[in-house]
Structures are given as structure tokens and as C-alpha cells.
N, C-alpha and C positions, 0 to 999 in steps of 0.2 A: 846229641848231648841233652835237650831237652827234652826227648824222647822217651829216654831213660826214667825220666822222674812224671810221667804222666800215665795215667791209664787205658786214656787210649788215643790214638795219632788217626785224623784223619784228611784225606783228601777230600779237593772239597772245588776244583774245578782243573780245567783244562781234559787230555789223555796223556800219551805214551810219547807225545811229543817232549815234553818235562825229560829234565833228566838230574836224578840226584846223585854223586858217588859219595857213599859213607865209606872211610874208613874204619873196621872192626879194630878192634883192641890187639888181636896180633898182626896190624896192619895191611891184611886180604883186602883188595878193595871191593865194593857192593856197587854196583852200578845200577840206581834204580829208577827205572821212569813210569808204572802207573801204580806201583803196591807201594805203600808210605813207609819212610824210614824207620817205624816204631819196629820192623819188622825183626831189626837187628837188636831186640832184645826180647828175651822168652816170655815175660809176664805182659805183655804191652798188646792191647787188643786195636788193629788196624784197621780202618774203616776206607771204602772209598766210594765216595758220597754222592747225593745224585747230580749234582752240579759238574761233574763229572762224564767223561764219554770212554767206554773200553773195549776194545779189541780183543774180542775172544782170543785170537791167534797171539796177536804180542802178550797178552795175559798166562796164557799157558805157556809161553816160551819164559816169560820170564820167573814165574813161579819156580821151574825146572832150574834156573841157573841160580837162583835162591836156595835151594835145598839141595846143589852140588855144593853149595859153602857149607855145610852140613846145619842150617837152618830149615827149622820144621815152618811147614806152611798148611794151616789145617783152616777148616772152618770155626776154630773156637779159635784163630788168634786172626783172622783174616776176614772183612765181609764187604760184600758189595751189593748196594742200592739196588733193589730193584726198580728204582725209576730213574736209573741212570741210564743216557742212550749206545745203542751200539753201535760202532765204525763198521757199517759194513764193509765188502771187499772195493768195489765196483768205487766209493767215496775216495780209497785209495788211489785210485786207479785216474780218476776223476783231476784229482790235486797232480799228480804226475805229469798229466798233458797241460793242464794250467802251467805248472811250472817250466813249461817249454815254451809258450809265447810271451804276447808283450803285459799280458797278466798277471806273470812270473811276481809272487811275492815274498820268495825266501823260505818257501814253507820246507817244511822235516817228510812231509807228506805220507803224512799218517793219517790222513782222512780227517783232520782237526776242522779244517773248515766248513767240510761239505757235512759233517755229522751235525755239527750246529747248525747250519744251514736248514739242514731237514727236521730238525729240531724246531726254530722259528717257525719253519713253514706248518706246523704239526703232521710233516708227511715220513717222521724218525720212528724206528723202530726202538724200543727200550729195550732192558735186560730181563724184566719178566715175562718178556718170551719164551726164556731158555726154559722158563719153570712148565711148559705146557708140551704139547705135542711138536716136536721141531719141524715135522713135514712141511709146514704153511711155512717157517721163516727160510730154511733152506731153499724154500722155493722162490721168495724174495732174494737172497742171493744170489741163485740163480738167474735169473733176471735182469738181477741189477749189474752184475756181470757181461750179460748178454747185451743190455743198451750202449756199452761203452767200445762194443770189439770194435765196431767200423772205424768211428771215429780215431781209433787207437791208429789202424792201419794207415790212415788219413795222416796222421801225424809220424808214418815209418815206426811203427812201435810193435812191437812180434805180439801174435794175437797170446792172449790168455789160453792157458790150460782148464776150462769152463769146471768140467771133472774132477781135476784133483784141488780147485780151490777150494769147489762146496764139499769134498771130500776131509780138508784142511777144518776149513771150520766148522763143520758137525764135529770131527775131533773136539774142538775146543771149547764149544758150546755144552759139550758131554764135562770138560773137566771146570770149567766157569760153575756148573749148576750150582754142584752145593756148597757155594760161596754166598748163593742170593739171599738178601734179606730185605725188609722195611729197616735199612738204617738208621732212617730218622725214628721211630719209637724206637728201637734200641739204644741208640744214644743218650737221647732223652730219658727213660728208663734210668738208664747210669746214671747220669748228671743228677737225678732226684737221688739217687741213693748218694750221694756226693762224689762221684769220681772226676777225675779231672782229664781235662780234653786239648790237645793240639791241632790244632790246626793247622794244616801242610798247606802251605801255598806251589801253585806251580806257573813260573814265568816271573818275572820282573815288573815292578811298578808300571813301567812306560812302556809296557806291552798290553795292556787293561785294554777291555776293547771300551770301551767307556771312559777311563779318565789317561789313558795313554798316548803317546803318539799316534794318532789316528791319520793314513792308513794301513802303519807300517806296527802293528798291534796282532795278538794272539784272538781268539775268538769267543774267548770266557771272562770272565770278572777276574783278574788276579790280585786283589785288593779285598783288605778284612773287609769290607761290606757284602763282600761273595762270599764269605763261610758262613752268614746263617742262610742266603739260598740255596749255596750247594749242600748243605748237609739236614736244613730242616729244622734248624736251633733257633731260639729267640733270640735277635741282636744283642739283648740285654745278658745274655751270656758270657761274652767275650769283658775278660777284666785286662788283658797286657795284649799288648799288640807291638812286636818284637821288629824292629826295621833292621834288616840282615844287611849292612852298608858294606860294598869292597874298599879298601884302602885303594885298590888300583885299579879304577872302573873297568869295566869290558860289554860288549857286544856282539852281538851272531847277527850278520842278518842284513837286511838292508834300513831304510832309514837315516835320520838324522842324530849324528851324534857331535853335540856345541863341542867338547873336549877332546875330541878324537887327534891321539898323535901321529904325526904322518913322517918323521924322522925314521930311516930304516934302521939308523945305528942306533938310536936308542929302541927301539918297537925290538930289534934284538936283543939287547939287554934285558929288556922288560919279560920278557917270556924266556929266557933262562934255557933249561933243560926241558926239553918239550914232553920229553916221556916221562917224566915224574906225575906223581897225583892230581898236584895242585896243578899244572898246566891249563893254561888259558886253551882250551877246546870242548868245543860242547857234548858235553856225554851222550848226549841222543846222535849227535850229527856227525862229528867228530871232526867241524870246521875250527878251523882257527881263528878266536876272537878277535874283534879290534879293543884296542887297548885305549885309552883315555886317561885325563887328569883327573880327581874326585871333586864332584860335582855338587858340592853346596845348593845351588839354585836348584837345581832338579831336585835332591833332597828333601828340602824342604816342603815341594808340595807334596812329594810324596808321604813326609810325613803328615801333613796336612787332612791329607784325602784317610787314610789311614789310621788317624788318631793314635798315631805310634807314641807310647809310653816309654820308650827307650831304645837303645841303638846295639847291636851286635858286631862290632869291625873287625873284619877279616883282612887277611894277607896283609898285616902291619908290618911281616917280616919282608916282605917284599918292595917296601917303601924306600930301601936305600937304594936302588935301584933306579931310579930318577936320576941320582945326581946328589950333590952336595946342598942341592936347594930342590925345596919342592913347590910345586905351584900347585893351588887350591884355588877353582872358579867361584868364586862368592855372588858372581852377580853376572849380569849379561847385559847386552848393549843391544838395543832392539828399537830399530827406525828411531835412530836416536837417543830415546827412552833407557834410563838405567834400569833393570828389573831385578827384583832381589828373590824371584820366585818364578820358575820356569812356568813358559805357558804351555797351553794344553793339546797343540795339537803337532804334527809333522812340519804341517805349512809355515807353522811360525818359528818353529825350532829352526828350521832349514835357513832363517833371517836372523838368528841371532851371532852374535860372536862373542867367546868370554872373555871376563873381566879376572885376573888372577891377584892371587897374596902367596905370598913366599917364606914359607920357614926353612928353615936350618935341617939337614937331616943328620944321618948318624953313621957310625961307622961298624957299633958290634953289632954279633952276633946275638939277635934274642929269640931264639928261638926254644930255648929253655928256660926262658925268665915264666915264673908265675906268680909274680906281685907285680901291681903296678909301681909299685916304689921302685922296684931292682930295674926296670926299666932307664936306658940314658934317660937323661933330664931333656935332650932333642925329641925323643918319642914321646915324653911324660907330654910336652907343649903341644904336639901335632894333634894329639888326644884331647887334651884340654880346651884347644883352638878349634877343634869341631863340635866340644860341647856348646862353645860360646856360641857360635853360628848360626846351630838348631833348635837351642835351646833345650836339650835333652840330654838324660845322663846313657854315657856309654857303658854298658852294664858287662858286657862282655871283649872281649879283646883276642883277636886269633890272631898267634904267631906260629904256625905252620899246618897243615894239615891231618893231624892224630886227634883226634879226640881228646886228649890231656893238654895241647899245646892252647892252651886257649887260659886265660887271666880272666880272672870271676871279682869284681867289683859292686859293690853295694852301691844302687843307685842314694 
């Protein structure tokens, strides 16, 4: 929806681990994890930045299931950093057997961690490889393939097909190329002729590898202070900074979550019809979220860290679903200590327990309401009562999953 009214969307950290599902206007759903949502509209130029890691292979696969929706995907609506690093195969490969010992961190295992890893270490390969003779990188994949077979067998895991991987991605290395650019002057370029710029987050506040639960966290900046790294922009760029809040928190993964419900008969309630859109399961992984109370405390630093200007809340239609009363954690209880702002790491989350307030909920249907007026007066409160909390106006309001169902309020 924002998308729509910008000129260009970019990504601007994480890979292919992200997963977005848009729904289109005649309702097809888009399931997108490293090309930015701007995609879903023709005038909208999409960028993915170098703060950013991408996989030849998932990149060409997913381009193809893009332009089966019958969306064009060229190099004038489409570009990628060329200092943005590559996954190679073997990084996949890599995170697969991790995730079989006592190391195991939940990962999607799309090579997220080991590509950043090699990144830190400056021993990563970037994307302006592809722009030169491929021999020398294929030969790196080759290789990097090759260091991992023993150990694979070591862990009972069928050796790789060494042949048809680098066969796989010199494919995709050939359809990646002419997407590459210096993003960052390109953008910039725009931004001086005055275009305007999105920024695509991928992951959740409390996944940051820096201000998140650390060390149950994703391995990039997912936090506006990461979009002028990943993309190359001066800080001083960014004027709105949009905090995308669920009505009915959720989680993938492992980690600490204060609000996590553990009632089976309601956690079934809660997630409804599992095949539908809006389904609590993660587009990448296709695990089943945990579900939780909405998290005030946490909120708040995230609005914090973020310098969020205003609130986005989702799945408000989902809120009658609790029950006749809803509980809102406004604060936590921590060795004692009342906290009105979560703290920063796993360790100490994992010692908290919350503190609740209780409103009224409702009983219609709003899933077709688009004013905040025609809303009950029990929803108008729940809304209002998290302005109060954060101190921020809720600008946007989704009551179901289309793109229309969404209530537009002037902060």
C-alpha cells in the first residue's frame, strides 16, 4: 500500500530468508522474500541494497514465480547493489549441519549467517563478481562445496551433486547479471531530482542483531538505522519511520517471548483457518508461529531505537478472538523491578514476566469498516489505549488482509 505511492522501494538488509506475502488487487497472492514489494506495481523502481545478501539461485527462482503472475521484471524496474554480498552454495550447506547440533539456532538456512560471517571476516564474495569473467567465482563455488562434503557424511547427510550445483548457479549468475548496479548513486541521483524512497525492512525489531534479543536474532541491522547502511543514503534522509505493530503478536523461531500463550484451546482459536492468507506461518519457512498477548513493553523500545513517527496495526480484526477481554502487557516484572520498556537482550527477557490491562472487546464484524468512526466504540478504545501507551498516533489500522481493508487516519 505504501509502495504504491513511492518511487522506488528498497531493501536494505537481511536475504531470502525475509518473507513477504502481498496480496494483489484481484487477490493472487505474491509471496516475496529477497525482491521488494514495490514489485507489485508497474511504475515503482525496486532496489535491493547493499546491506543486503542474495542468492543467485533463490533470485532466479523467484523472479520466474513473479512474472508467472504475469508481472514484468526487467532491469529498469528491478536492481541490485553491486556491493551487496553473495550466499554462496556451500554457506547453505554450512547452516544445514549447524542446524542439526546443539548449535541449532532456528535458522531458514539460507546461508544468512555464514554469508555475513564472511562478510565480517572480509573473506565474502559480492555481487560485482557476476559483472566480470565467472571462471574465477565458479571456481570458488566449487570449492566451497567441496570443503563441506566430508563433514556432511560425518553428520549422515548424502553428499552433494558438486556438478550440477555449479551448473545451477552459473545459471543464475548469467540471469542476476543484468540487474547489477551501484545502487547507492542511483538512488541518490533520484532523491536529488526529488523522488521518494521506501524502505523495506526485513525481520522484526527483536531480531536486530544489535538492538534485538541477542542470541536468538537475525544477522543484519533490521532497524531504520540499517537503511542508510544498507543502501548508501545519508541518515538525514529518512522523514517517517512507520512501526508495522500486530494486534496479535507472533513468533517463528526460538527465543524468549514475555507474552507467549500456551492455552491449546485458545492458541486454536487464535489462528482460525490456517490456509487462509493471513495465517499465522512464516512465508519463508512455512512454520507455525507462536502466538502472544500485544506487547506494550517491547513496543516501546522498539519505538525507541527507531524513532518511529507512527504506528501501522494489523490484524485488529483478529482481536475478537481472545475472548470478551483482552489483556495488553504494559509493563514487566523483572527481579522484582517494574520495567515499562523491555530490556535488550534474551537473557533478560527469558527473567521477565508480564504485567497485563484488560479491555472490553467486541463482537462485529469489521472487516469492511473504513473509518475509524464506524468502528465499535470497544475497538475505537483498544486503538486509542495504545496511543496512550506509546505515545504515538496510529496512522494506519488493518482489518483483514487485501489491500483495501486497511482504515487510513490522519496522524
Amino acid at each position: 500500500m505504501l509502495a504504491r505511492d513511492c518511487d522506488i522501494v528498497a531493501r536494505f538488509n537481511g536475504g531470502s530468508n525475509a518473507g513477504h506475502t502481498v496480496v494483489l488487487p484481484d487477490g493472487r497472492e505474491l509471496a516475496l522474500h529477497i525482491i521488494p514489494s514495490g514489485i507489485a506495481h508497474p511504475d515503482v523502481v525496486n532496489v535491493i541494497g547493499n546491506g543486503t545478501i542474495v542468492d543467485p539461485v533463490r533470485f532466479a527462482s523467484e523472479i520466474a514465480d513473479v512474472e508467472a503472475l504475469g508481472i514484468a521484471v526487467t532491469p529498469a524496474n528491478l536492481k541490485v547493489s553491486s556491493s551487496a554480498h553473495l550466499v554462496l552454495p556451500h554457506y547453505k550447506l554450512l547452516e544445514e549441519i549447524r542446524e542439526l547440533g546443539r548449535g541449532a539456532q532456528g535458522s531458514t538456512k539460507a546461508g544468512i549467517a555464514d554469508t555475513y560471517a564472511a562478510k565480517a571476516q572480509r573473506a565474502g564474495v559480492r555481487v560485482e563478481r557476476v559483472l566480470g569473467s565467472h571462471t574465477s567465482l565458479l571456481e570458488v563455488v566449487r570449492s566451497g562445496i567441496e570443503s563441506v562434503q566430508t563433514e556432511r557424511k560425518t553428520h549422515d547427510l548424502s553428499p552433494v551433486d558438486i556438478e550440477n550445483e555449479v551448473k545451477l548457479y552459473a545459471e543464475a549468475i548469467e540471469k542476476l547479471q543484468p540487474f547489477v548496479t551501484d545502487t547507492s548513486v542511483y538512488i541518490n541521483d533520484r532523491l536529488s531530482d526529488g523522488a521518494s524512497l521506501l524502505g523495506e525492512g526485513a525481520q522484526a525489531f527483536l531480531l536486530d542483531v544489535d538492538h534485538g534479543m541477542y542470541p536468538y536474532v537475525t544477522s543484519s541491522s533490521t532497524t531504520a538505522g540499517g537503511v542508510a547502511t544498507g543502501l548508501g543514503i545519508a541518515p538525514a534522509t529518512l522523514d517517517r519511520s512507520v512501526g508495522v505493530v500486530k494486534a496479535v503478536q507472533s513468533h517463528v523461531g526460538g527465543g524468549p517471548f514475555v507474552t507467549e500463550i500456551h492455552d491449546e484451546a485458545l492458541l486454536k482459536t487464535l489462528h482460525g483457518d490456517m490456509s487462509l492468507v493471513d495465517a499465522e506461518t512464516g512465508t519463508t519457512t512455512g512454520r507455525v508461529r507462536r502466538l502472544g498477548y500485544l506487547d506494550i513493553t517491547g513496543i516501546r523500545r522498539a519505538n525507541m531505537v527507531n524513532g518511529t513517527t507512527e504506528i501501522a496495526l494489523t490484524k485488529l480484526d483478529w482481536v475478537p478472538r481472545y475472548g470478551s477481554n483482552i489483556k495488553i502487557c504494559t509493563s514487566y516484572t523483572y527481579n522484582g523491578e517494574t520495567l515499562t520498556m523491555a530490556p535488550d537482550s534474551a537473557w533478560a527477557l527469558e527473567k521477565c514476566t508480564p504485567n497485563y490491562e484488560e479491555l472490553s472487546a467486541w463482537d462485529e464484524d469489521i472487516t469492511e469498516v473504513r473509518s475509524f468512526s464506524d468502528l465499535p466504540q470497544a475497538a475505537q478504545n483498544y486503538v486509542l489505549a495504545i496511543e496512550k501507551w506509546t505515545g504515538l498516533p496510529v496512522t494506519y489500522i488493518g482489518v483483514g488482509p487485501r489491500r483495501d481493508q486497511v482504515i487510513i487516519r490522519q496522524p
